[in-house]
C-alpha positions as CSV (number, residue, x, y, z in Angstrom):
1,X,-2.8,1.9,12.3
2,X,-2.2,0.9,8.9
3,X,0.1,-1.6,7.9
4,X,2.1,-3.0,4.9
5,X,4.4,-6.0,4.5
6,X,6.4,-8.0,2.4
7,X,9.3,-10.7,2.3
8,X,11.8,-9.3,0.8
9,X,15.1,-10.5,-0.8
10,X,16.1,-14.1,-1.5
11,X,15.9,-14.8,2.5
12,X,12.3,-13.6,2.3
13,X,12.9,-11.6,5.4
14,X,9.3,-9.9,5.8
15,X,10.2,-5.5,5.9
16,X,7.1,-4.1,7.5
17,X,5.9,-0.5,7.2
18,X,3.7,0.8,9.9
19,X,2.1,4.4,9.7
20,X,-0.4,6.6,11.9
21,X,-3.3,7.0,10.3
22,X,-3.9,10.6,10.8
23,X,-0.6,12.1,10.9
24,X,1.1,9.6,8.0
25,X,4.2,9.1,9.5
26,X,5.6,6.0,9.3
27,X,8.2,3.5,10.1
28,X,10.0,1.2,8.3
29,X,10.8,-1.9,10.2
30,X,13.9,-4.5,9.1
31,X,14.3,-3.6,5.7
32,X,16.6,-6.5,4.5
33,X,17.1,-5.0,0.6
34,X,16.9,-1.9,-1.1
35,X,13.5,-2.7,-2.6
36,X,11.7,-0.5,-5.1
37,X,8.8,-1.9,-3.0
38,X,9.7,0.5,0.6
39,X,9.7,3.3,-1.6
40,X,6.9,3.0,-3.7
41,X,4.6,1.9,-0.7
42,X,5.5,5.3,1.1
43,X,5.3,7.7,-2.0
44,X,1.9,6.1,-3.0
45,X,0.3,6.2,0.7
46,X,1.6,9.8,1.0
47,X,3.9,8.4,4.1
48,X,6.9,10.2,5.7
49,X,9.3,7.9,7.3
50,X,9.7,9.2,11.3
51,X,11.9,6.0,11.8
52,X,13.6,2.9,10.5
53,X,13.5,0.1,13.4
54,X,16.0,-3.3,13.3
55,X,14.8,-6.2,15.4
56,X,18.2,-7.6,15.1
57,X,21.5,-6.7,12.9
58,X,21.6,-10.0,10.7
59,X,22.4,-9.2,7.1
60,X,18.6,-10.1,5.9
61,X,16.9,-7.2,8.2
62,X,19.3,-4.6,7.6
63,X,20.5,-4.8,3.9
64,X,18.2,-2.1,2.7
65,X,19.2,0.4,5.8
66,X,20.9,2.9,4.3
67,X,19.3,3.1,1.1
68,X,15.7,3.6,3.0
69,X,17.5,6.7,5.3
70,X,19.2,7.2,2.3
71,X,16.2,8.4,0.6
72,X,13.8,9.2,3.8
73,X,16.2,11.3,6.0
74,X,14.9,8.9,8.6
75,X,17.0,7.6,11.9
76,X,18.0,3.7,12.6
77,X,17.4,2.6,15.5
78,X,18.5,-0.8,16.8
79,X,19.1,-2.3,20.4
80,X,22.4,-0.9,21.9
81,X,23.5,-5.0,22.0
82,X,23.2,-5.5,18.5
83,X,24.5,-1.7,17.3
84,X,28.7,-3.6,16.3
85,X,26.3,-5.8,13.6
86,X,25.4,-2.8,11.4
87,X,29.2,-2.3,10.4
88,X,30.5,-6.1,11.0
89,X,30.4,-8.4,8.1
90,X,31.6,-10.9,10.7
91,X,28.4,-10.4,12.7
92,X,25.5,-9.3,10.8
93,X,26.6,-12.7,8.7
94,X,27.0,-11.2,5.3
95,X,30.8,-12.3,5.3
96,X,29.3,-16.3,5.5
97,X,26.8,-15.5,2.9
98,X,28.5,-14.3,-0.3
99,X,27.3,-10.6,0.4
100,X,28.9,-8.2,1.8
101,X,26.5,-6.0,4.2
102,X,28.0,-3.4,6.5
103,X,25.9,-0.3,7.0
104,X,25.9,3.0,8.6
105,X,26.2,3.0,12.9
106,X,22.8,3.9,14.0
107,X,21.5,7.2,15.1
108,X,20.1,5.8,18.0
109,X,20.8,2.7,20.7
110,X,17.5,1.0,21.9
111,X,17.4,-0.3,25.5
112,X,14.2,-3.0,27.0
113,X,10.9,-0.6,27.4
114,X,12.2,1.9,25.6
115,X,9.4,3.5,23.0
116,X,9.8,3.9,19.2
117,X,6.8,5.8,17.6
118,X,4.9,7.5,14.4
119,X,2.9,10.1,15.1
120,X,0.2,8.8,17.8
121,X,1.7,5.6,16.5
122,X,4.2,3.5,19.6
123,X,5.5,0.5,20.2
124,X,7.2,-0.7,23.1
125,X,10.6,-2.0,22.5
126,X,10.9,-5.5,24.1
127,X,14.7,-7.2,24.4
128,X,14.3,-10.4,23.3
129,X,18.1,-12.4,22.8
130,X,19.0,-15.6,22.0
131,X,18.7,-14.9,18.2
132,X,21.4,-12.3,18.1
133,X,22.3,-10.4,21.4
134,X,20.5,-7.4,21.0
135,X,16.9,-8.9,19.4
136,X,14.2,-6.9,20.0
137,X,10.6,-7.6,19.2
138,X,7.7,-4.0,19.1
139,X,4.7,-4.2,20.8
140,X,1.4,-2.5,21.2
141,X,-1.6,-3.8,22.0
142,X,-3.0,-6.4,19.5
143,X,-0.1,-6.1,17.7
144,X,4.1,-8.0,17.9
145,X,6.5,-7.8,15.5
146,X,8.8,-10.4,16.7
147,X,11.6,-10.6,13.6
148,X,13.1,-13.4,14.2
149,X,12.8,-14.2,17.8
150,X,9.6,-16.1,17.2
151,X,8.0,-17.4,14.2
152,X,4.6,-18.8,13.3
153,X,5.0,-22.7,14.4
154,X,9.1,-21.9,15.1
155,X,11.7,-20.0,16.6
156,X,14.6,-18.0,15.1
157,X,18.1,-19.9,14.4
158,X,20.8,-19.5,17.2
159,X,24.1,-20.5,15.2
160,X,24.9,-17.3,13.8
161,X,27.2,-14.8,15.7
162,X,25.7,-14.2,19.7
163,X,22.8,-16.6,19.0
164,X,22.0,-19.1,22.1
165,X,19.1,-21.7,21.9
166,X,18.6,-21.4,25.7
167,X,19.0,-17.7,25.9
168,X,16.1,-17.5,23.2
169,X,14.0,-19.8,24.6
170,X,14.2,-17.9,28.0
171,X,13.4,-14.5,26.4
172,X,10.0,-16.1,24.7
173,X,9.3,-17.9,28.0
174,X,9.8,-14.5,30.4
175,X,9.5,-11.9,27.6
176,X,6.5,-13.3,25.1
177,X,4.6,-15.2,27.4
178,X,3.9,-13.8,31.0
């Protein structure tokens, strides 16, 4: 696996491209802004972009959305629970924040142990809520992209639209820990 990251807009939301080694596809996980950076690091790495993954629908991880598909021809996938955020202001935040954010519905609804992959590259989709309804962190061994369920030293705010402290806390306890 080969990976790329960066923090990306003035939230600093980290966008994370992922890619299979031997086949070079790729995908683009919560890209908050339509960086030249997502573009450039796929064109230079000779990556195709299988899929474009959302941990959650706030405004910072899916700003950049339909620019990337835009561009890549790739499908969005985010959890079915968080799916009403892509096209809400209201939800995804951006109405509280001075930006307006509403994106294109995704082409597909992730469910808990569902499986997003590129190439030989897959992750198993983990429903983690309590951030927004539908967060989801990816797993495969050695490797957890959490968004923001779970932070280094932290946890993800709960005072936006469908966030609950003891909802979160629950999914890191029963979903993150065992």
């Amino acid at each position: 696996m080969q990976l790329w990251y960066r923090a990306l807009g003035s939230f600093g939301a980290n966008c994370y491209i992922v890619a299979c080694e031997e086949t070079r596809q790729a995908l683009v996980i919560d890209p908050g802004v339509p960086d030249p950076w997502i573009q450039s690091c796929v064109t230079e790495n000779n990556l195709t972009v299988a899929g474009i993954v959302l941990t959650h629908g706030h405004l910072d991880h899916i700003g950049g959305v339909d620019w990337v598909k835009e561009w890549s021809g790739a499908p969005v996938a985010i959890h079915e629970d968080d799916a009403a955020y892509l096209t809400s202001p209201a939800l995804n935040g951006s109405l509280y924040f001075g930006t307006m954010v509403k994106a294109s519905p995704a082409d597909r609804l992730l469910r808990d142990g569902d499986e997003v992959q590129a190439g030989s590259l897959r992750f198993q989709v983990i429903h983690t809520p309590g951030h927004s309804p539908g967060g989801i962190c990816l797993y495969r061994p050695g490797h957890l992209f959490t968004g923001d369920t779970l932070f280094a030293g932290s946890i993800g705010r709960t005072d936006l639209a469908g966030g609950d402290y003891r909802t979160l806390i629950e999914s890191i306890k029963t979903r993150l820990l065992p």
